[in-house]
PLY file of the C-alpha trace (Angstrom):
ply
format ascii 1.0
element vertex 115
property float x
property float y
property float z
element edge 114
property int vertex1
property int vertex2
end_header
206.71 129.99 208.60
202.97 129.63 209.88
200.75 126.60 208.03
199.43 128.40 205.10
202.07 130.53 204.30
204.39 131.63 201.66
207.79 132.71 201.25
207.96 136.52 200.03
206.20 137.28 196.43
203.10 137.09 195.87
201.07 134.14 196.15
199.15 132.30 193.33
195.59 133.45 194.19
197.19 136.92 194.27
198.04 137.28 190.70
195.75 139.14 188.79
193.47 137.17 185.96
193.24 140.38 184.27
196.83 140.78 183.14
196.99 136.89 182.36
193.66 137.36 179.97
195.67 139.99 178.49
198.76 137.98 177.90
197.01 134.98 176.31
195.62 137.31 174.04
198.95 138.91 173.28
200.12 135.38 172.36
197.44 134.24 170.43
198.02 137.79 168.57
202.07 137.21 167.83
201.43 133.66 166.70
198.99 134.80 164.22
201.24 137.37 162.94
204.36 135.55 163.15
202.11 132.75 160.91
201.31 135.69 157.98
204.31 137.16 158.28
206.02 133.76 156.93
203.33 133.97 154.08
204.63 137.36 153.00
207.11 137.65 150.05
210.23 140.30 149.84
212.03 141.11 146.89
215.61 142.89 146.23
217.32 143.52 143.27
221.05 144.11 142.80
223.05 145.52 139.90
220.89 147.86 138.99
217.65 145.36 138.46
219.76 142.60 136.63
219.34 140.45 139.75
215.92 139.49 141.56
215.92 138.06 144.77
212.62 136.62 146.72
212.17 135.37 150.11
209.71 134.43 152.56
208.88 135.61 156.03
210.95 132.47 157.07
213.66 133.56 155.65
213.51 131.02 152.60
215.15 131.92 149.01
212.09 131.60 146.91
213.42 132.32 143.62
216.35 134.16 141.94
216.20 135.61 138.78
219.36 136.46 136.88
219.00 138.58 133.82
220.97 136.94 130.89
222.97 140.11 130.29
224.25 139.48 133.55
226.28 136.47 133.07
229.80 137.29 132.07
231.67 134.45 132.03
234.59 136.45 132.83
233.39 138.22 135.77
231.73 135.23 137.48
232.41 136.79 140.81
230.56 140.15 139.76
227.21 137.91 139.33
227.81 136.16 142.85
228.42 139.55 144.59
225.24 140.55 142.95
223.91 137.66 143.91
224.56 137.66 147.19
223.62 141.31 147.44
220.50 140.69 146.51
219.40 137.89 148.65
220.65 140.08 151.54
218.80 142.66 150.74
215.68 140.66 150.52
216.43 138.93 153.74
216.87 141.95 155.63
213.40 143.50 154.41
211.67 140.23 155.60
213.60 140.84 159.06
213.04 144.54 159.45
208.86 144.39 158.69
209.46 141.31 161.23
210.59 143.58 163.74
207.99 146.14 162.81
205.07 144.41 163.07
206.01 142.82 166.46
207.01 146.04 167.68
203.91 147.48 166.84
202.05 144.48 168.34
204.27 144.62 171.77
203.89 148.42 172.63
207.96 148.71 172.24
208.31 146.27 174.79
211.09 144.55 175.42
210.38 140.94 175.76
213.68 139.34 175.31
214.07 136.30 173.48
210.36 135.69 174.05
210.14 136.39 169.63
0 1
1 2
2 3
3 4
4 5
5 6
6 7
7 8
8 9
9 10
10 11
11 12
12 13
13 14
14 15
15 16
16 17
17 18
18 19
19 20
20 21
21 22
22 23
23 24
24 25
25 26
26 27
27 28
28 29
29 30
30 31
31 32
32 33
33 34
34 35
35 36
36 37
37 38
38 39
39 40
40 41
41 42
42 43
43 44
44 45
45 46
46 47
47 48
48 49
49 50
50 51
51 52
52 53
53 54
54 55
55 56
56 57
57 58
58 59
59 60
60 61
61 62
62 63
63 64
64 65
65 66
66 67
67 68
68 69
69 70
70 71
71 72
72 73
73 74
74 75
75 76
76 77
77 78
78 79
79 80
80 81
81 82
82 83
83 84
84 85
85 86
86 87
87 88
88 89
89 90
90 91
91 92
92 93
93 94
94 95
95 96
96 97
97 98
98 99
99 100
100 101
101 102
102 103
103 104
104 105
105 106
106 107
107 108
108 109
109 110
110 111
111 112
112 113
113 114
């Protein structure tokens, strides 16, 4: 290899300054969204509104709220499925606006575990 050289690819001077600008930006972008999305609240209710469900863009369980009329003592595992439904539910609201909103952000593309 001659004094000066590289091996294949480009080299460092080479890469355009342009499409790093752009990239810095991207990630300034995704960190400020990423920050407000973990702000945001979802809700879910299960058994037909008897069980309330919040959590945070962090996936955090902010509160649960169990209607009275709810609690059979015997059907305790009715009120956990319910339960359980619920939080689910919320969980995969924060997720899929997550998913959304950084799609919309990247163009569709695919960046791997990169999010």
């Amino acid at each position: 290899m001659a004094k000066g050289g590289y091996r294949g690819g480009m080299p460092m001077g080479g890469m355009n300054m342009n499409m790093i600008k752009q990239a810095q930006k991207m990630q300034q972008e995704m960190l400020k969204m990423q920050q407000e999305m973990e702000t945001r609240e979802y809700e879910a209710t299960a058994g037909g509104g008897m069980i309330t469900a919040a959590v945070n863009g962090k996936y955090e369980l902010l509160r649960l709220t169990i209607d009275p009329e709810a609690v059979d003592p015997e059907d305790v595992e009715m009120l956990q499925d319910m339960v359980i439904a619920a939080v689910n539910e919320a969980m995969r609201k924060a997720q899929a606006e997550s998913a959304a909103t950084m799609g919309k952000l990247t163009g569709g593309l695919n960046l791997g575990g990169l999010l």
